[in-house]
C-alpha positions in Angstrom: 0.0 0.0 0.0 3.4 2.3 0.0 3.7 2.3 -3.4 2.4 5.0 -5.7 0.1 3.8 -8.3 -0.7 5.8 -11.8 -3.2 4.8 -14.3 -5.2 6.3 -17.6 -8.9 6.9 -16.1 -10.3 7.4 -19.2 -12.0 5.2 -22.1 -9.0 4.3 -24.8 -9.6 6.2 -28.2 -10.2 9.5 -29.8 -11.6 12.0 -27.7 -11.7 15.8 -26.4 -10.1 15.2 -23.1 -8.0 12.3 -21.1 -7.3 11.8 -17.7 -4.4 10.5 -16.0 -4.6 10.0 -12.1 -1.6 9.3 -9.8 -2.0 8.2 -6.2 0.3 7.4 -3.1 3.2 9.0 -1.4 5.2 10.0 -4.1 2.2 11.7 -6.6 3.1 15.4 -5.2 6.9 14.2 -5.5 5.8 13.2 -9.2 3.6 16.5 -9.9 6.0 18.8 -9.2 8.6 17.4 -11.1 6.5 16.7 -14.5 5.1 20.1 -14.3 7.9 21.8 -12.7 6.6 23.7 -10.3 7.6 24.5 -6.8 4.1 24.6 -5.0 0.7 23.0 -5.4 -1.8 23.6 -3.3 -4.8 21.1 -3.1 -7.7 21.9 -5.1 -6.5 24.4 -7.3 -6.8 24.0 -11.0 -3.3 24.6 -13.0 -2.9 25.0 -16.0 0.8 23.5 -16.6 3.2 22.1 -19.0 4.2 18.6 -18.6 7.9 18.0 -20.2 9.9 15.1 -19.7 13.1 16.5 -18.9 13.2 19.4 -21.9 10.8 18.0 -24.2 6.9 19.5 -23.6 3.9 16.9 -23.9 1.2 18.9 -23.6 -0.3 21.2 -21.6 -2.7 20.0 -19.2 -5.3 20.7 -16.0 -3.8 19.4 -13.1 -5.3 19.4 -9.8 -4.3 17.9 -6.4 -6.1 16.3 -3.6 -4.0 16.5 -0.3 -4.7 13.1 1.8 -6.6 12.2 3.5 -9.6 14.4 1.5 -9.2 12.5 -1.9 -11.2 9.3 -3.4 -8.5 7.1 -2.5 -7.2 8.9 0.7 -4.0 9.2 -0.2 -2.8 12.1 -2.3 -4.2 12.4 -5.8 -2.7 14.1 -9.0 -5.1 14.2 -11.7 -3.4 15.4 -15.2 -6.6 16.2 -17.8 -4.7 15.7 -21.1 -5.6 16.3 -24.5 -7.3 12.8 -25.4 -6.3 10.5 -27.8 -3.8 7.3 -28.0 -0.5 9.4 -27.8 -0.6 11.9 -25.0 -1.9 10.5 -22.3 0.2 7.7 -22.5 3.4 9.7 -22.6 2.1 11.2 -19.5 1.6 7.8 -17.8 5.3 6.3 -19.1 7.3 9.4 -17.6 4.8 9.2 -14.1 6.0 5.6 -14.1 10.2 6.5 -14.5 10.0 8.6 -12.0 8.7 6.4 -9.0 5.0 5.0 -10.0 3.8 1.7 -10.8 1.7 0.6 -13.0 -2.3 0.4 -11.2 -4.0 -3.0 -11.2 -7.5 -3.2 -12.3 -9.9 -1.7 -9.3 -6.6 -0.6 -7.4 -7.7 3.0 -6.9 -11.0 1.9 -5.7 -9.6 -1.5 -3.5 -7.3 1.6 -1.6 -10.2 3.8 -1.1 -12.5 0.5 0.4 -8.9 0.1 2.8 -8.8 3.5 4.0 -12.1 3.5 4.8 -13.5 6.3 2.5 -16.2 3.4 0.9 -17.7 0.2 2.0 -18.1 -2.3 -0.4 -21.7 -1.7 -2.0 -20.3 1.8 -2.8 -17.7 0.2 -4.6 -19.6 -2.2 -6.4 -22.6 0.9 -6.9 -18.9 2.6 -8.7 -18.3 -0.6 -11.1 -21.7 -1.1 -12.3 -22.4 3.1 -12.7 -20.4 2.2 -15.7 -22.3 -0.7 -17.2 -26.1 0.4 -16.6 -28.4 0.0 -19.5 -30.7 2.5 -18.0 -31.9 5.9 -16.4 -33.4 3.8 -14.0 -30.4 1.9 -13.4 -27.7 4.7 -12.8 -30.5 6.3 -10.5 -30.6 3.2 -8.2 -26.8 3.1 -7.9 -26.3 6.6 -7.5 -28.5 5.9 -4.1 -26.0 3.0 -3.3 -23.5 5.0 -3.8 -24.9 7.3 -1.0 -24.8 4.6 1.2 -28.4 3.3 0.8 -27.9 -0.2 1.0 -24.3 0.0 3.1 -27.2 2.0 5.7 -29.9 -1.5 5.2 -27.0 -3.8 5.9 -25.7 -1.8 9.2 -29.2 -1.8 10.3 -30.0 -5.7 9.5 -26.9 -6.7 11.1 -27.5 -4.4 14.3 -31.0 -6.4 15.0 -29.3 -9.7 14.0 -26.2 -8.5 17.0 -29.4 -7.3 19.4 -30.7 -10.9 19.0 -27.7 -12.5 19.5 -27.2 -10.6 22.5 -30.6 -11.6 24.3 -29.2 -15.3 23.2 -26.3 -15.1 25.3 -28.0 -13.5 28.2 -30.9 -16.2 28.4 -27.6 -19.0 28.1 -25.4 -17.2 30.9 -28.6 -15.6 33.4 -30.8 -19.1 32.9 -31.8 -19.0 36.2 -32.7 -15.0 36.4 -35.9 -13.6 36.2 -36.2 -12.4 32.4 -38.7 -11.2 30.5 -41.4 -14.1 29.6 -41.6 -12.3 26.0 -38.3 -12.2 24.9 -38.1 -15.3 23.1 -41.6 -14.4 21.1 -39.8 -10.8 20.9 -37.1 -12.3 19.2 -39.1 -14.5 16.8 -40.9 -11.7 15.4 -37.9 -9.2 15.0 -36.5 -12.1 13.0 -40.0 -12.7 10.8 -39.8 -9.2 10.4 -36.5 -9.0 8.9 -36.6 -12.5 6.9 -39.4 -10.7 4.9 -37.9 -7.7 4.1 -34.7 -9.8 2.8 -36.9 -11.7 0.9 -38.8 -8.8 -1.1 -35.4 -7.2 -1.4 -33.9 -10.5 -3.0 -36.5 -11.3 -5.2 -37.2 -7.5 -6.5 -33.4 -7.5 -7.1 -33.9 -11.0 -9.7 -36.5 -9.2 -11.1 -35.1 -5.9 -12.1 -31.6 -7.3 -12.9 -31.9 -6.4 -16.5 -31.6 -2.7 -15.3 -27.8 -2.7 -14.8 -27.0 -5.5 -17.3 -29.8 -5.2 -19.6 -32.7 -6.4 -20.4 -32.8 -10.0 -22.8 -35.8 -9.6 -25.2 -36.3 -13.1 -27.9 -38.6 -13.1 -30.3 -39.8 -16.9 -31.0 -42.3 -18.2 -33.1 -42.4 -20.9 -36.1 -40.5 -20.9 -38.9 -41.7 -17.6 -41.8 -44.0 -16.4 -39.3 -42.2 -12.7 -39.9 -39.2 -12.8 -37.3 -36.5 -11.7 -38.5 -38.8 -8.7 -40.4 -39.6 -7.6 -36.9 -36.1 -7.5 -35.9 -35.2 -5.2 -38.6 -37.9 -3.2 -38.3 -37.3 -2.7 -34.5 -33.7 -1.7 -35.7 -34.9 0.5 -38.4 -32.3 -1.4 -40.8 -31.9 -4.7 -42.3 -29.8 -6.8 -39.6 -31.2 -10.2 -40.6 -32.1 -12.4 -43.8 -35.4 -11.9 -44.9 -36.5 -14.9 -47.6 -40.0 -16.7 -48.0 -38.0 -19.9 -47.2 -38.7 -21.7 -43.9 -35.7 -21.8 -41.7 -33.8 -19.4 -43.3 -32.6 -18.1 -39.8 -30.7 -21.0 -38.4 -29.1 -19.0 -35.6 -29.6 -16.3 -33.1 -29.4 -12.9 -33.9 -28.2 -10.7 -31.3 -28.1 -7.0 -31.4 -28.8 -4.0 -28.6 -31.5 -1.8 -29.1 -32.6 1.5 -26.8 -36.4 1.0 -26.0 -37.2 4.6 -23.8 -34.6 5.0 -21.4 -33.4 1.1 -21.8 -31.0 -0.2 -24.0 -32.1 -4.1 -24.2 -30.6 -6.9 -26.0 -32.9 -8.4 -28.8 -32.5 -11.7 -30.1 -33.9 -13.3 -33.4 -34.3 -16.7 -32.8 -34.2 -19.2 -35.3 -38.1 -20.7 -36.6 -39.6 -23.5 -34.2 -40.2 -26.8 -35.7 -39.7 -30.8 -35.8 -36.3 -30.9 -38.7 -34.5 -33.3 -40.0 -31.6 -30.8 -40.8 -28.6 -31.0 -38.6 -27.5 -27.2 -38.5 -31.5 -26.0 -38.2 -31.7 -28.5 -35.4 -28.9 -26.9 -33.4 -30.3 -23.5 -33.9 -33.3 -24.9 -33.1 -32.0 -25.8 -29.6 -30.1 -22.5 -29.2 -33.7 -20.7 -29.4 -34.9 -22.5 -27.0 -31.7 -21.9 -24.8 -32.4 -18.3 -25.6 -35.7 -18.6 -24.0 -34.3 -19.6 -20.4 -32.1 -15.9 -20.2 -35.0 -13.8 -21.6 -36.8 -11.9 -19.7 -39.4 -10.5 -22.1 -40.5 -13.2 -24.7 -42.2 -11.9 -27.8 -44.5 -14.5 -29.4 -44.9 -14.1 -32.8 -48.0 -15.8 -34.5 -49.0 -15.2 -38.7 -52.8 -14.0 -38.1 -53.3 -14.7 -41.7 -53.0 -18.2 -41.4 -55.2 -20.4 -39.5 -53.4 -22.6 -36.6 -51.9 -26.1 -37.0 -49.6 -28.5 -35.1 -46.3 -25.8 -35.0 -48.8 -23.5 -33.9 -49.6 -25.9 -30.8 -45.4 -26.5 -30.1 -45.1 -22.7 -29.6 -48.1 -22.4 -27.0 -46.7 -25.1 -25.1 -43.4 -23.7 -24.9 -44.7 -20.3 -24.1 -47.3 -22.0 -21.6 -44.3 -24.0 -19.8 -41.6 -20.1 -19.6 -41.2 -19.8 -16.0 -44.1 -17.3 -14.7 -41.8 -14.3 -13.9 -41.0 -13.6 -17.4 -43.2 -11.2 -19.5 -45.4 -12.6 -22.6 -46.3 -10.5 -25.9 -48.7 -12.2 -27.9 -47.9 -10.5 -31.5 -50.6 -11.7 -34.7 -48.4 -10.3 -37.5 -50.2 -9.4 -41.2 -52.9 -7.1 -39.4 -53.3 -5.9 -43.1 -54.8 -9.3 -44.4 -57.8 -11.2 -43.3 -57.5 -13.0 -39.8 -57.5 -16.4 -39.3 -55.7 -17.8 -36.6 -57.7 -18.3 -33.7 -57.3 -20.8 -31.1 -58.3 -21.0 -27.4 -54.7 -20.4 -25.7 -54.9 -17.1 -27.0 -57.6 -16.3 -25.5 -55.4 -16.2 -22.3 -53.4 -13.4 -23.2 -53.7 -9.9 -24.5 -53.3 -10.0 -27.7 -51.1 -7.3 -30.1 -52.1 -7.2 -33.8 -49.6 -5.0 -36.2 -48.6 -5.3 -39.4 -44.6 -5.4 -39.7 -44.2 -3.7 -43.0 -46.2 -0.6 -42.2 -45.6 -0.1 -38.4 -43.9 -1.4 -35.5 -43.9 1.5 -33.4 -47.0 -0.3 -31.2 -44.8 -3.5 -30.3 -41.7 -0.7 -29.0 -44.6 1.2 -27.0 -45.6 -2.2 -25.3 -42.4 -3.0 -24.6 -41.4 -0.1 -23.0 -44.7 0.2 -20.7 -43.5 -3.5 -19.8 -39.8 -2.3 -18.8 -40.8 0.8 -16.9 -43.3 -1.5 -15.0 -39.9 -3.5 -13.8 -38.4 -0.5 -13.1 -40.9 0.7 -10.7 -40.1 1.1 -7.0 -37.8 3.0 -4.8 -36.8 -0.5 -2.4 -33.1 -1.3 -1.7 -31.9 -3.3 -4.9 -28.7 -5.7 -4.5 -26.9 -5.0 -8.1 -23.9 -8.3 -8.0 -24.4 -11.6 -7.6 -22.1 -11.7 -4.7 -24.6 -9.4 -2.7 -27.7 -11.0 -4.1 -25.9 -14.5 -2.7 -24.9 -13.3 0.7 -28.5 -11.9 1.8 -30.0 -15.8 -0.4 -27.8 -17.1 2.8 -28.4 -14.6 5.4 -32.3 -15.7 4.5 -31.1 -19.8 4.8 -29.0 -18.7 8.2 -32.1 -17.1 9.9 -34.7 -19.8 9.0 -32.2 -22.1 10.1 -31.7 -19.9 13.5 -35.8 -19.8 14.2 -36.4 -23.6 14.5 -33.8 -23.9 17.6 -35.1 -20.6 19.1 -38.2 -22.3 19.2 -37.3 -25.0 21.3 -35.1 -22.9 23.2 -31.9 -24.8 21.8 -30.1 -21.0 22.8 -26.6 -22.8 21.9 -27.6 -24.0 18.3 -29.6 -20.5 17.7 -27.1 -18.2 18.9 -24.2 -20.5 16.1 -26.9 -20.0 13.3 -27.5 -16.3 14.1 -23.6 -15.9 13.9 -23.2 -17.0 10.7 -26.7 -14.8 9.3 -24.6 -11.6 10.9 -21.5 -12.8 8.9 -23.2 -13.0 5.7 -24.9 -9.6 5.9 -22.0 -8.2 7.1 -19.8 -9.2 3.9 -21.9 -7.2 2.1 -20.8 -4.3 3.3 -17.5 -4.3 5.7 -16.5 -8.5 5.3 -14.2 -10.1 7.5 -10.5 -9.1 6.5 -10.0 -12.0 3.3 -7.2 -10.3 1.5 -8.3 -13.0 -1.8 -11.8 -12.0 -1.8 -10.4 -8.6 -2.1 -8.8 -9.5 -5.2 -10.8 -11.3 -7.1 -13.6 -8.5 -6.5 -11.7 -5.6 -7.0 -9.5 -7.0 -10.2 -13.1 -6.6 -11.8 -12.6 -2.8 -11.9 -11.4 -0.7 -15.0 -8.4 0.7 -14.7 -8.3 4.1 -13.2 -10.9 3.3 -10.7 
C-alpha cells in the first residue's frame, strides 16, 4: 500500500479530453517534477506544461487532492490531457520513471475501500455506474453510492447482533428472572426481517436487467415474420429476410434503446420438428435463448389459421417460467385473420402489421420495462450481494427452529453465521483474496 500507483482513467480512443490519475506517497513528488513547479496547493486548478526533462507533452489541467480528503485517501494528482492514443500515455510512461507503478485493475477503488473512504456496496454501486443499460439503473446506484444499502446492511446486522445478544443473556442468566416475551420478541424481530430480505432478494432477480440489460427473444415458427420484426425494430436490415422456412438457423443478437433502456434483442431461429442438422442446433439455441429472456415476444401469422407448430409454440410459451413477460404479437394485421385458437384467449393479444408499423410493439415493450423498473426498495446489483442476503435468508430460518425450542446454543451459532453473511456485504471479515478477485473486476483508473 506504500507504493504510488498511476493509471489512464479514461476510455481508450479519440476524444476531447483524457485523464491521467496518480496516487500514493510520491504523486506530489511526481507532480512537481512533470510540471515543474515549486508549490501546489490542493484543489486548485493549473494549468501547466508537462515536459519530460526538456521535451513539452502537452499542456494540461492538473489538480491535487492533499490526503486524506481524496477518493483514495491518499494524495491524488489528476493530469486532464488532451485525449487520444499518444498523450496520455506519454504522461503515464514518464509518471512511471519517476517512481509510480503501474495500477492494477480496481486498485484505486480496492485503496479507497482500505482506507475507509467506501464500503463495499459503494464500490460495487462505482463498477456497475459504468455498465447500466438504463436511467433507472444509474438512478438506483447513485443511491447505493450514497450509502443506501451499506445503511440497510448496518441496520440488519444491528437487529441480527441485538438478537444474538438476548441469546447469550438467556444462556449465561438461565436461572434470572427475564422477561417471559423475549423469546416471542425475538421470533418476530427475525419474521420481520426475513421478509424484508426476501422482497429485497426477489425484487433485485426481477429488475436485474436494469444494470446489465434487459434480454428480449422473439420466438415463433419458422416464416411467421421474425426476423422482419427485428429489422424493423432496428430500423435497418440486420437479418435475412427470404419466403424460405428456416432461413434463420441461428440467433441474432443486437442491442437496441427502448425509452430509457437499451435491451438486447435476439432473433431466434423458426420452431419446428427438422431433420436438418444445423436448423436442429439452432433450433436448440432458441430454446436456450428462452431460459435468459426476460421478455419473450411471441410471434404468430394471423393470416393463417393454426396447426400442429402453432400448438409446439403455445406449449413452450405455456411451460416459460411465470416471472418472465409474454407478448402475444398476430403479424399481417393488413390481411384477413384467421388464426384463432383457445390459448390465445389467455393473453392480450397485439395485432400489427410489420411492413407498415412497428412502433405499437416498442410502445408495449417499453410500458413492460418501466413496469420492472418501478419502485424506490433497496436493490442488491452483483451476484455476490444478491448470494450473501439468499444465505443470510437460509442462516435465519435455520436460527428460528432452535429458538423455538429454546436450543439458545444452536440459535445463537446459526444467528452468527446470518450476521457474517450480511456483514460481507458491506464491511466482510478481513480475506485479502476475496479482495482480489472483487476488485480486479474494476477498470483501470478506478
Amino acid at each position: 500500500m506504500n507504493e504510488t500507483i498511476v493509471a489512464i482513467a479514461t476510455a481508450n480512443g479519440v476524444g476531447s479530453i483524457a485523464i491521467v490519475r496518480i496516487s500514493g506517497e510520491k504523486a506530489l513528488q511526481i507532480a512537481k517534477k512533470l510540471s515543474k513547479k515549486d508549490e501546489i496547493k490542493p484543489r486548485y486548478a493549473y494549468l501547466a506544461y508537462i515536459s519530460d526533462e526538456e521535451d513539452i507533452i502537452d499542456q494540461v489541467v492538473m489538480l491535487y487532492f492533499k490526503s486524506p480528503n481524496s477518493f483514495t485517501g491518499e494524495d491524488i494528482v489528476e493530469f486532464q490531457c488532451h485525449g487520444g492514443a499518444i498523450v496520455a500515455n506519454e504522461i503515464l510512461e514518464i509518471s512511471l520513471k519517476n517512481g509510480a507503478r503501474l495500477a492494477m485493475p480496481g486498485e484505486f477503488s480496492k485503496r479507497a475501500f482500505i482506507n475507509g473512504k467506501i464500503d463495499l456496496t459503494q464500490a460495487e454501486a462505482i463498477a456497475k455506474m459504468i455498465e447500466a443499460q438504463s436511467v433507472d439503473a444509474a438512478k438506483i446506484l447513485a443511491r447505493q453510492l450514497k450509502g443506501s444499502l451499506g445503511t440497510f446492511v448496518d441496520e440488519s446486522r444491528e437487529l441480527l447482533l441485538l438478537a444474538l445478544a438476548h441469546s447469550e443473556v438467556m444462556i449465561d442468566y438461565a436461572e434470572e428472572d427475564l422477561p417471559k416475551d423475549i423469546i416471542s420478541s425475538i421470533q418476530n424481530q427475525l419474521n420481520t426481517l426475513e421478509l424484508k430480505l426476501e422482497n429485497i432478494l426477489e425484487s433485485s432477480k426481477r429488475r436485474h436487467g436494469l444494470i446489465d440489460g434487459f434480454n428480449v427473444a422473439i420466438i415463433g415458427k419458422p416464416n411467421v415474420g421474425k426476423s422482419s420484426l427485428l429489422n424493423s425494430l432496428l430500423s435497418y436490415d440486420r437479418a435475412i429476410v427470404s419466403d424460405i422456412a428456416g432461413t434463420t438457423r441461428d440467433t441474432i443478437e443486437e442491442r437496441i434503446r427502448i425509452g430509457t433502456h437499451i435491451i438486447r434483442l435476439i432473433d431466434t431461429a423458426g420452431i419446428r420438428d427438422t431433420i436438418d442438422e444445423i436448423e436442429s442446433i439452432g433450433v436448440k439455441r432458441s430454446l436456450l435463448s428462452l431460459d435468459n429472456a426476460d421478455i419473450v415476444i411471441a410471434l404468430f401469422d394471423g393470416s393463417r389459421e393454426w396447426d400442429e407448430e402453432d400448438d409446439n409454440i403455445a406449449d413452450i410459451i405455456k411451460n416459460l417460467d411465470s416471472q418472465k413477460h409474454i407478448l402475444i404479437v398476430l403479424n399481417k394485421s393488413d390481411l384477413e385473420r384467421k388464426l384463432y385458437n383457445i390459448f390465445l384467449d389467455d393473453y392480450e393479444i397485439s395485432s400489427i402489421s410489420i411492413k407498415t408499423d412497428s412502433n405499437v410493439l416498442s410502445k408495449k415493450l417499453e410500458n413492460i420495462l418501466n413496469s420492472i423498473s418501478v419502485g424506490d426498495e433497496i436493490m442488491l446489483v452483483s451476484n455476490r450481494q444478491i448470494e450473501a442476503v439468499a444465505k443470510t435468508i437460509n442462516f435465519i430460518k435455520d436460527a428460528k427452529k432452535p429458538l423455538l425450542s429454546e436450543e439458545l446454543e444452536l440459535f445463537s451459532y446459526h444467528l452468527t453465521e446470518a450476521i457474517k453473511s450480511i456483514s460481507s456485504i458491506s464491511k466482510p471479515y478481513d480475506n485479502e483474496d476475496i479482495l482480489d478477485k472483487m476488485f480486479s473486476e474494476f477498470c483501470l483508473g478506478k
